[in-house]
MMTF fields as JSON, N, C-alpha, C and O atoms, coordinates in Angstrom:
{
  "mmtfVersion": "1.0.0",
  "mmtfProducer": "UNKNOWN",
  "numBonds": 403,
  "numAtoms": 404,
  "numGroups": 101,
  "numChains": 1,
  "numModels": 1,
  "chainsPerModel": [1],
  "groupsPerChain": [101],
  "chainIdList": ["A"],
  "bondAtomList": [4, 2, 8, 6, 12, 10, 16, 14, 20, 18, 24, 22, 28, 26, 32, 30, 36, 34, 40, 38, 44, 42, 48, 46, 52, 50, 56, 54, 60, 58, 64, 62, 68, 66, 72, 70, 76, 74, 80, 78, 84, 82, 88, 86, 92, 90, 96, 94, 100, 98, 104, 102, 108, 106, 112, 110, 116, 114, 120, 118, 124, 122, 128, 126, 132, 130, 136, 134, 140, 138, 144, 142, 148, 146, 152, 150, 156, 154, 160, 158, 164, 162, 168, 166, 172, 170, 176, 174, 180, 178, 184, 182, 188, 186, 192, 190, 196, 194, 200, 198, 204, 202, 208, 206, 212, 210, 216, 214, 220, 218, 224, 222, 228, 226, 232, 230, 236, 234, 240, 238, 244, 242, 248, 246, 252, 250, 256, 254, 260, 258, 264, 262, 268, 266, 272, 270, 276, 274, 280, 278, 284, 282, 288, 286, 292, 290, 296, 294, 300, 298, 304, 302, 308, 306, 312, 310, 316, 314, 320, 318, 324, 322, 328, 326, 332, 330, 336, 334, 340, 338, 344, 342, 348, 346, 352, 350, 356, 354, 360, 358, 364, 362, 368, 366, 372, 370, 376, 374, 380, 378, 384, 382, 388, 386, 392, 390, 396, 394, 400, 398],
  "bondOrderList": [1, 1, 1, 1, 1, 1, 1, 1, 1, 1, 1, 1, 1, 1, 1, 1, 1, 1, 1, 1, 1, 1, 1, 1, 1, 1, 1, 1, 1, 1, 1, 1, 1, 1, 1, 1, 1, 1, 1, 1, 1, 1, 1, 1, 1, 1, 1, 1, 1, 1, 1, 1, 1, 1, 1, 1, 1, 1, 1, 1, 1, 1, 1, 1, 1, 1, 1, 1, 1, 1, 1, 1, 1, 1, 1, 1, 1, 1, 1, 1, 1, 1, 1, 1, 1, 1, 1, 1, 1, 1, 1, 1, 1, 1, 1, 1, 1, 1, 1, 1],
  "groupList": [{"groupName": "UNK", "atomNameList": ["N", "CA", "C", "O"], "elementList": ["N", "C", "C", "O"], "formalChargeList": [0, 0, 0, 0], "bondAtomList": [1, 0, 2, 1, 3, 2], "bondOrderList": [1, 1, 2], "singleLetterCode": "X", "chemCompType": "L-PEPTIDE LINKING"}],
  "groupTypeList": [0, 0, 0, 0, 0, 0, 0, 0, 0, 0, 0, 0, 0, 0, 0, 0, 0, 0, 0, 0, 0, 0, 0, 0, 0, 0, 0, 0, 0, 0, 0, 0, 0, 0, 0, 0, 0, 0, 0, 0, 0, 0, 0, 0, 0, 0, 0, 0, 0, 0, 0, 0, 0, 0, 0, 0, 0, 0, 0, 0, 0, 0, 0, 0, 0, 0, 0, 0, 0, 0, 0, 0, 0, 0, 0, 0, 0, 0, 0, 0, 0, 0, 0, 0, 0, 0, 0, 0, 0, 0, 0, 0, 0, 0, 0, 0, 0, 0, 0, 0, 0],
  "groupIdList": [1, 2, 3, 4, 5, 6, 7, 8, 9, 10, 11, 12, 13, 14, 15, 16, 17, 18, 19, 20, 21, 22, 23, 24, 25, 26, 27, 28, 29, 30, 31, 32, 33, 34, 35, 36, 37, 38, 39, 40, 41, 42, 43, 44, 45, 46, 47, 48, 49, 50, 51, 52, 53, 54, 55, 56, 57, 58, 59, 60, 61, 62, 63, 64, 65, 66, 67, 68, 69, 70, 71, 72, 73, 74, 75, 76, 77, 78, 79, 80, 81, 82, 83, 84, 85, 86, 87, 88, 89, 90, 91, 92, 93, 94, 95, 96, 97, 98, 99, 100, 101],
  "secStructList": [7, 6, 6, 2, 2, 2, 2, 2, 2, 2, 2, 2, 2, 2, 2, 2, 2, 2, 2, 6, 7, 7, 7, 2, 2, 2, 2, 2, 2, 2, 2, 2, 2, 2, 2, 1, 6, 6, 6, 6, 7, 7, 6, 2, 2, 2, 2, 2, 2, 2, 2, 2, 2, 2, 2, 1, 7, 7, 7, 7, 7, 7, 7, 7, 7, 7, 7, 2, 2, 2, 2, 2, 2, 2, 2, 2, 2, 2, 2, 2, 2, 2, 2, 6, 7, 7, 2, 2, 2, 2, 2, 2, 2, 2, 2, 2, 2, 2, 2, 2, 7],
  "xCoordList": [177.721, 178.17, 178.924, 179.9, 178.445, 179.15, 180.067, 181.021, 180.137, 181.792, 182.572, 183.655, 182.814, 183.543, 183.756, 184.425, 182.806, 183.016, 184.139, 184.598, 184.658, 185.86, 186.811, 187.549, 187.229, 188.639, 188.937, 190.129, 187.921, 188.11, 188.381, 189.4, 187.526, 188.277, 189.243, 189.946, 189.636, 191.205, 191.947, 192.643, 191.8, 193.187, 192.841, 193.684, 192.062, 191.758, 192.211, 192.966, 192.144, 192.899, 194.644, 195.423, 194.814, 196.025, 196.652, 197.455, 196.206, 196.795, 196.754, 197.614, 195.781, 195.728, 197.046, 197.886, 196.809, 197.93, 199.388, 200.162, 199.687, 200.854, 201.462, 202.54, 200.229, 200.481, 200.573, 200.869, 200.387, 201.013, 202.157, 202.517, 202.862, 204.471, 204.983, 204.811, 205.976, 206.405, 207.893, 208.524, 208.595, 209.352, 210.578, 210.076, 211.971, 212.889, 212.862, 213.06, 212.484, 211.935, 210.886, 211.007, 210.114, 208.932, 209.086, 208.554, 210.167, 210.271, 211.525, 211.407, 212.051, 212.993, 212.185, 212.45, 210.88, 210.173, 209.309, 208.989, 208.98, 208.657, 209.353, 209.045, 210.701, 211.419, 211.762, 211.537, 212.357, 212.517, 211.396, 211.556, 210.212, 209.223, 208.417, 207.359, 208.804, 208.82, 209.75, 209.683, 210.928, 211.859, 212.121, 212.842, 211.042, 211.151, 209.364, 208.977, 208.821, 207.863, 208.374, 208.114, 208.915, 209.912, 210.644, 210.853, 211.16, 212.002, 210.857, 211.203, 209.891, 208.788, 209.032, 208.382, 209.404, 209.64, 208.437, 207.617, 208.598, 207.421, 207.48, 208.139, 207.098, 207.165, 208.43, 208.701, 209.47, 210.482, 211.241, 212.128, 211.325, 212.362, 212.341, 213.111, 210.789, 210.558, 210.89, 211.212, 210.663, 210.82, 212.357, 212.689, 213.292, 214.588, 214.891, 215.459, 214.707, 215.067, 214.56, 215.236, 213.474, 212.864, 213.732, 214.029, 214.207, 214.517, 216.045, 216.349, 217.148, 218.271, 218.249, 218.931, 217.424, 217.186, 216.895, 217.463, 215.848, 215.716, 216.986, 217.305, 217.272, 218.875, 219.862, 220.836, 219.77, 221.11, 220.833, 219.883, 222.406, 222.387, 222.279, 223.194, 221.641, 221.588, 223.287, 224.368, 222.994, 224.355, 224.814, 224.122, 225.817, 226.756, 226.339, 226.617, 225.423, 225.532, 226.889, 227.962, 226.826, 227.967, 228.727, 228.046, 230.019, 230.775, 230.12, 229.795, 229.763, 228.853, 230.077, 230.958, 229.809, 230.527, 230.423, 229.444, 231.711, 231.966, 231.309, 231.531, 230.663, 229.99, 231.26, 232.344, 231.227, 232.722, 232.877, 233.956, 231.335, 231.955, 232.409, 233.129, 232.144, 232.923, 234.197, 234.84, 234.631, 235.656, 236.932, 237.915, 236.024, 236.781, 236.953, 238.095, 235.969, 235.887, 237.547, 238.561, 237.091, 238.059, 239.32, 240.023, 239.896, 241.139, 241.651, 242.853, 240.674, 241.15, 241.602, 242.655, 240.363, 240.623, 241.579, 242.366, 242.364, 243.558, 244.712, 245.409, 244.726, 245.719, 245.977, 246.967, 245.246, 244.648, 245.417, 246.208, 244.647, 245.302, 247.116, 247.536, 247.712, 249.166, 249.979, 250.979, 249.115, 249.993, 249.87, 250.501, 249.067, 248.794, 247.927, 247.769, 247.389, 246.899, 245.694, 245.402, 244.981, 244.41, 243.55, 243.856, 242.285, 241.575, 241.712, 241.989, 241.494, 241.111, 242.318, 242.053, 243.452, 244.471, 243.558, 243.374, 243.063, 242.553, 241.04, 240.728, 240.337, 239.199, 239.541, 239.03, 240.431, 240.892, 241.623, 241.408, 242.305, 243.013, 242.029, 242.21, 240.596, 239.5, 239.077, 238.945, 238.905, 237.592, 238.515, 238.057, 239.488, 240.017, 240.21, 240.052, 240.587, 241.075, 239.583, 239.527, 238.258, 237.44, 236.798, 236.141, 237.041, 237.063, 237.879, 237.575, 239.083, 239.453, 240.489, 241.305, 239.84, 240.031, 238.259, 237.987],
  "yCoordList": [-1.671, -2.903, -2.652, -3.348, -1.562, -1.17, -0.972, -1.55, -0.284, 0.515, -0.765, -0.387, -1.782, -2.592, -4.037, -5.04, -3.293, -3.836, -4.039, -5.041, -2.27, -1.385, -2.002, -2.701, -2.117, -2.316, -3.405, -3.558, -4.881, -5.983, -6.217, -6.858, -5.739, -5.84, -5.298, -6.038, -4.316, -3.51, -4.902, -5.407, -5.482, -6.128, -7.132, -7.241, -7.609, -8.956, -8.678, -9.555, -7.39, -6.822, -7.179, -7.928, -6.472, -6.23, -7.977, -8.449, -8.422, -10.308, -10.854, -11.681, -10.486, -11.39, -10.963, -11.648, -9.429, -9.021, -9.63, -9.977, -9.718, -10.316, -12.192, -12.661, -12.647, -13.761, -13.713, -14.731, -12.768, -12.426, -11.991, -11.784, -11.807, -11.461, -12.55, -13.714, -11.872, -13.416, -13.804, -12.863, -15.183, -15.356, -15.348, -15.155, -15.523, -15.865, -16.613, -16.397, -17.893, -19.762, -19.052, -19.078, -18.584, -18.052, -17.501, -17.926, -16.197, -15.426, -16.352, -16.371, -16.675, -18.1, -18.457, -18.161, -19.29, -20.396, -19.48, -19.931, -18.245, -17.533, -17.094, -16.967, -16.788, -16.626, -17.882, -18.046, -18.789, -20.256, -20.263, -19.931, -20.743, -20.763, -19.635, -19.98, -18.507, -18.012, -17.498, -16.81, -18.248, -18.674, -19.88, -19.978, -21.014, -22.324, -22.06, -22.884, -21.127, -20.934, -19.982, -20.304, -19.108, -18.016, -19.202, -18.955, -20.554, -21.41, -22.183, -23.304, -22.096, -23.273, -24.254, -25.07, -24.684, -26.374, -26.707, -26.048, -28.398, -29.184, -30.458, -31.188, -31.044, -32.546, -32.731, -31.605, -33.566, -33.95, -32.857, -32.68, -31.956, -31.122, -29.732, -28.861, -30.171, -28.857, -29.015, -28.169, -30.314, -30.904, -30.743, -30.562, -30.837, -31.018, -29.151, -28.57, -28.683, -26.972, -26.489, -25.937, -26.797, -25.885, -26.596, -25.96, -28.33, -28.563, -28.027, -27.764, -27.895, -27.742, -25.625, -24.969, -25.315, -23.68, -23.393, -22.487, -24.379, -24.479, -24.593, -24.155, -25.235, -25.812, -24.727, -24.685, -24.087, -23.248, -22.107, -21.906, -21.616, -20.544, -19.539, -19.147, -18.389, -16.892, -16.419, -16.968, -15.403, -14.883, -14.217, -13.473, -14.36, -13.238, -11.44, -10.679, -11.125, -9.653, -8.904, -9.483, -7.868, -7.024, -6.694, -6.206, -6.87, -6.169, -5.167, -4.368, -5.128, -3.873, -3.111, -3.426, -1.608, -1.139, -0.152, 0.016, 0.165, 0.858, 2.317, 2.827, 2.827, 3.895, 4.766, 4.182, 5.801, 6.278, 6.354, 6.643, 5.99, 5.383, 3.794, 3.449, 3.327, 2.059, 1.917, 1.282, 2.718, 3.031, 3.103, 2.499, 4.38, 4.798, 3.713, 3.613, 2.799, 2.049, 1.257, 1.095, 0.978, -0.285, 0.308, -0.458, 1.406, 1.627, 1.971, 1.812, 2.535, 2.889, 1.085, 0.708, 0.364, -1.41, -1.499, -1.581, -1.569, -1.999, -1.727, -2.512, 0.015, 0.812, -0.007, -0.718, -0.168, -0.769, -2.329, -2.798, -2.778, -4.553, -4.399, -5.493, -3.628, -3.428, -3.196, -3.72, -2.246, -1.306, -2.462, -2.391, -3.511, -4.465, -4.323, -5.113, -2.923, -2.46, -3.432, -4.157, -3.503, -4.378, -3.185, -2.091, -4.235, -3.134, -2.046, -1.583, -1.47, -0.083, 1.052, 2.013, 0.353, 1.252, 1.477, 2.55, 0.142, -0.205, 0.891, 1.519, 0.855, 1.729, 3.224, 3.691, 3.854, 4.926, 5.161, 6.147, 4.226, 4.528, 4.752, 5.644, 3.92, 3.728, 5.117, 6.075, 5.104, 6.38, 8.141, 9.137, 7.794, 8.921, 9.256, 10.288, 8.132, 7.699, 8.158, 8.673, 7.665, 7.614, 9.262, 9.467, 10.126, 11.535, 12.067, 12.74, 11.711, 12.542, 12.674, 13.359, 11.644, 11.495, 11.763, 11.74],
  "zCoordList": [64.633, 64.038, 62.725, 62.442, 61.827, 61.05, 61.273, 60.752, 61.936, 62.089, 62.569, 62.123, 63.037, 63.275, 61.713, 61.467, 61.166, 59.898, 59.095, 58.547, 59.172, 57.586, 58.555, 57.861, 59.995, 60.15, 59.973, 59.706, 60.033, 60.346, 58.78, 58.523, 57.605, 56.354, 56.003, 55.316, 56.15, 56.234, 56.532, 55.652, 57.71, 58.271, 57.045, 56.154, 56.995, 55.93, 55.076, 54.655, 54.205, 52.815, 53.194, 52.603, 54.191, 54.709, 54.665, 53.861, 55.411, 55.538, 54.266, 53.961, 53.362, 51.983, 50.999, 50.416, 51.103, 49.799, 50.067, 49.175, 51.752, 51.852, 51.159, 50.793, 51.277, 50.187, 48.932, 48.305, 48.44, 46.576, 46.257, 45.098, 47.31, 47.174, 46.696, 47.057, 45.404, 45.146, 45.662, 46.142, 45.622, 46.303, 44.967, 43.86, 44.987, 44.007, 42.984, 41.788, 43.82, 43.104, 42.012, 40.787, 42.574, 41.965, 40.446, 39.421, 40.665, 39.669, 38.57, 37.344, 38.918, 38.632, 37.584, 36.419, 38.043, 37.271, 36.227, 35.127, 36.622, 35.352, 34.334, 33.149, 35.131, 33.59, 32.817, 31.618, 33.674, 32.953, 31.75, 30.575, 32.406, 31.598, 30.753, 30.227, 30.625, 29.196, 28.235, 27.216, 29.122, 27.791, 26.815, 25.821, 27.63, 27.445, 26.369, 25.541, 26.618, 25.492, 24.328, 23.169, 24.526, 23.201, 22.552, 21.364, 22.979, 21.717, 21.919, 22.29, 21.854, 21.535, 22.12, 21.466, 22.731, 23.332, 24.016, 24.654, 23.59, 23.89, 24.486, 23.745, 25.467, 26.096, 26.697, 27.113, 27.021, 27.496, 27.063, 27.899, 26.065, 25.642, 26.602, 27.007, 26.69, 27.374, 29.217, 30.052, 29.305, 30.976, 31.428, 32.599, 30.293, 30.871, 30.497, 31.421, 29.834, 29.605, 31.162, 32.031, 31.19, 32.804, 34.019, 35.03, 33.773, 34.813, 35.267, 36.43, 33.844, 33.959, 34.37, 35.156, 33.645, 33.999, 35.645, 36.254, 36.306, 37.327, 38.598, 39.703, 37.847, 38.735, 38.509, 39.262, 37.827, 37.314, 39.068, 39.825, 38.984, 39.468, 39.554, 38.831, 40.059, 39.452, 38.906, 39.118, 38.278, 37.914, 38.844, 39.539, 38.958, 40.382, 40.204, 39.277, 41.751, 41.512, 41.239, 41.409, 40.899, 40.517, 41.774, 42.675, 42.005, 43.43, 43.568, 42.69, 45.239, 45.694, 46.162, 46.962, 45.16, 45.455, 47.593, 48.32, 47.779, 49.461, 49.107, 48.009, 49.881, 50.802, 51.151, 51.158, 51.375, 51.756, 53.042, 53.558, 53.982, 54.903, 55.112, 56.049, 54.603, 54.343, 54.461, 55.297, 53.329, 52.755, 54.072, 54.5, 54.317, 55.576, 56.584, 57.034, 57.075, 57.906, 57.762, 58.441, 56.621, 55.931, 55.691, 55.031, 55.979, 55.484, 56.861, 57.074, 58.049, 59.273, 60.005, 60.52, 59.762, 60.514, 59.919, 60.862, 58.785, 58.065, 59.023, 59.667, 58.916, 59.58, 60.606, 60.437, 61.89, 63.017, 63.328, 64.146, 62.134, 62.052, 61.14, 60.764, 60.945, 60.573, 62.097, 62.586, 62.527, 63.897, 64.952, 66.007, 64.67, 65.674, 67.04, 67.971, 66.788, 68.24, 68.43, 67.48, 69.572, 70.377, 71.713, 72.187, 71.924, 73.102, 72.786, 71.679, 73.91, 74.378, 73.039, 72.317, 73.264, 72.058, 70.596, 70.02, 70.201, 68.98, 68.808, 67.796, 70.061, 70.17, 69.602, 68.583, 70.378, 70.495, 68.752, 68.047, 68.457, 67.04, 66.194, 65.365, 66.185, 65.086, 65.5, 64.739, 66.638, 67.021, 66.095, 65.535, 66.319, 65.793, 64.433, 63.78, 64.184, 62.328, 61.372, 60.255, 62.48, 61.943, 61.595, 60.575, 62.393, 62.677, 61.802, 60.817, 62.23, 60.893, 59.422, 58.806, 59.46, 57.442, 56.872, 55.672]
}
């Protein structure tokens, strides 16, 4: 009976920790709100700072920069979409382009 004990809490450990992940909204409302406590705000001053912070948008990640296969991808489809090729031509142009550059 023991032994059917440790696994059945394992999984239970296992299912619980997955609800403490936090979500975006989440981490959002924590920073809101301890920046809305660092300027002290209090009552309505403080209701409209969290609500307008709330609403705001994240800031734009940085252009992700290309992989050099990317790179490659993207300069062979270019080639590709200029020459106008199509099907099986278009296969054959990538498959090669992609080889060798």
């Amino acid at each position: 009976m023991t032994m059917l004990r440790v696994p059945l809490l394992m999984i239970g450990l296992l299912l619980c920790s997955q609800s403490f992940a936090t979500t975006p909204q989440q981490e959002k409302m924590t920073v809101c709100n301890a920046d809305a406590t660092a300027k002290s705000l209090k009552g309505d001053e403080r209701k409209m700072f969290m609500s307008n912070c709330l609403k705001t948008e994240p800031a734009v990640p940085d252009i992700k920069t290309l992989t050099p296969q990317q790179q490659k991808m993207k300069t062979c489809n270019a080639d590709a979409t200029t020459k106008l090729l199509k099907g099986d031509e278009r296969k054959a142009f990538m498959s090669d382009c992609l080889r060798n550059k």
